[in-house]
N, C-alpha and C positions, 0 to 999 in steps of 0.2 A: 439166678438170683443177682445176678452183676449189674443186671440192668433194672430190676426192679426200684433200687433208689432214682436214678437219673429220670425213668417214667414218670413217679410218681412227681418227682420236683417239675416233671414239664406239664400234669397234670393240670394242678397247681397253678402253674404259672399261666396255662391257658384257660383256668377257668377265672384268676386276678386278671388275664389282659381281656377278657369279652368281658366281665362283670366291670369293667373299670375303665372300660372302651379306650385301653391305652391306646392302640394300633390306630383309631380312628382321629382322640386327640393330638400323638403328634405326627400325624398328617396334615388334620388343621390348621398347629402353631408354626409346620413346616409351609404351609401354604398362606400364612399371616391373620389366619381366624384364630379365635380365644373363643371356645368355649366351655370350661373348665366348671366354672360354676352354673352354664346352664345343667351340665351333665352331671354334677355333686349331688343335683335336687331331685334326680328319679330315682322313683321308690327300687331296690333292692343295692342300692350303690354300697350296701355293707354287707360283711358278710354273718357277724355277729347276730345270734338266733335263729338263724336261715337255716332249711334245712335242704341236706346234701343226698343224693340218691345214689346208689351204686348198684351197676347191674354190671355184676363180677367179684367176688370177695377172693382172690387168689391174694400172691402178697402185693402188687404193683397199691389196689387200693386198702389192702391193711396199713400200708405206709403212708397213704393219702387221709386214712383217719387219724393215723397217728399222728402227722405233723400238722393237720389242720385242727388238734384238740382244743387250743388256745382261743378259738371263735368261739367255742360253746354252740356247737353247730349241732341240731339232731342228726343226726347220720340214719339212714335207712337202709338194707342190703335186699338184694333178691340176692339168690344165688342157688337153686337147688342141688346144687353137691356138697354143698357145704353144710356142714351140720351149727344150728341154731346158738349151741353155746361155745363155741370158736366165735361166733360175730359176736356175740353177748360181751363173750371175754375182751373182743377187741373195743368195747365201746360203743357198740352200734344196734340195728334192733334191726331184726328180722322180718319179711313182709313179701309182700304178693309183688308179683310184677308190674302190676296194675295200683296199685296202693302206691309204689315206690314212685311211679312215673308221675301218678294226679297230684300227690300231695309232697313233691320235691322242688325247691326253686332251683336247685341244680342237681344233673343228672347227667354222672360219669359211667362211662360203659369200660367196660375193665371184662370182658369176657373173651374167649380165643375164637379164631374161626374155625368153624366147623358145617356139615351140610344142615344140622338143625338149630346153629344161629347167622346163617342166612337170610340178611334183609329180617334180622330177627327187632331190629326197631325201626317200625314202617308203617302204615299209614296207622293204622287203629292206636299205632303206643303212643306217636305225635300226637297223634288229635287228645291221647289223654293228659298232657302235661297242659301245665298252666301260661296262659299266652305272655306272662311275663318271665317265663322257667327262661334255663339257659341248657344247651345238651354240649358236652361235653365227650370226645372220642378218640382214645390215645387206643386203641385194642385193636381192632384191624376193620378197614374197609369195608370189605363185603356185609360186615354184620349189621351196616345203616343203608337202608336204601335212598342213594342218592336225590334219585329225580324226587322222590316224595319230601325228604328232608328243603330241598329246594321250595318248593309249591309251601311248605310248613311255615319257612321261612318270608317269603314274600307274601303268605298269606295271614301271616302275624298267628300261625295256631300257637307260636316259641316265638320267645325275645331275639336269641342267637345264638351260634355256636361256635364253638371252637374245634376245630378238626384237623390231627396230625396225622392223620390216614386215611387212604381213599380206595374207591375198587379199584382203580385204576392208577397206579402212579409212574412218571407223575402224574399232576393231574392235566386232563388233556384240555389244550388250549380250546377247546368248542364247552368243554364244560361247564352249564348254566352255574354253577358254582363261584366259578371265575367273577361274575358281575353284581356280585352281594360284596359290600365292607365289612 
């Protein structure tokens, strides 16, 4: 449980830095480009009304609905171990895996590895999220399959992600991952 706070705050913080493209603007302002107000104008720059997906309800993203109550965000959960009014109770509402991926502008994966969630979000969960969703992954590695998430990514099926864990860490200087901002 020790770590469950500091997760969830980096959660968070990596779903505000790709939803808010800090990492890319100051890059920019370090390189002498401004472009602050091009990037204020695209659609989802807020997170108020938006809704948030979670495929994992343990406490890492019970804490991630808790401290992001103040958006007024729908919260969605998959989670089949978890029974329906623990997420009720926590604020959030219950749903398919497939419902949570299509109908989420962001989608944090909050689940452990195991051999049955391996590459357990991979080409068919991608292709269901919305080309302007953002996927989100503080849980581990193995459980997104890399090369697909790539192809996802440069094929705009997703806006972007944020990723503090990889199959492989670190992550290996050949990896197509490396040449996305």
């Amino acid at each position: 449980r020790a770590v469950s706070g500091p997760v969830s705050d980096h959660t968070i913080g990596l779903l505000f830095a790709v939803n808010r493209y800090i990492p890319l603007l100051d890059r920019g302002v370090r390189a002498g480009e401004w472009k602050q107000a091009e990037m204020a104008t695209r659609p989802g720059w807020h997170l108020d009304g938006k809704t948030l997906g979670l495929i994992g309800f343990g406490n890492i993203p019970r804490l991630v609905v808790k401290k992001l109550a103040g958006f007024e965000m729908t919260v969605l959960v998959y989670d089949p171990y978890v029974d329906n009014d623990v997420i009720v109770s926590a604020g959030a509402q219950p749903d398919t895996m497939d419902n949570v991926l299509s109908n989420s502008d962001f989608v944090s994966v909050h689940c452990p590895y195991t051999k049955d969630t391996y590459h357990l979000i991979g080409q068919s969960e991608l292709r269901l999220m919305q080309p302007d969703a953002i996927l989100i992954n503080t849980s581990r590695g193995p459980v997104l399959d890399e090369p697909v998430l790539f192809r996802a990514l440069t094929e705009k099926w997703i806006a972007a992600a944020g990723l503090d864990v990889f199959e492989q860490e670190p992550l290996p200087k050949a990896s197509d991952l490396r040449t996305l901002p």
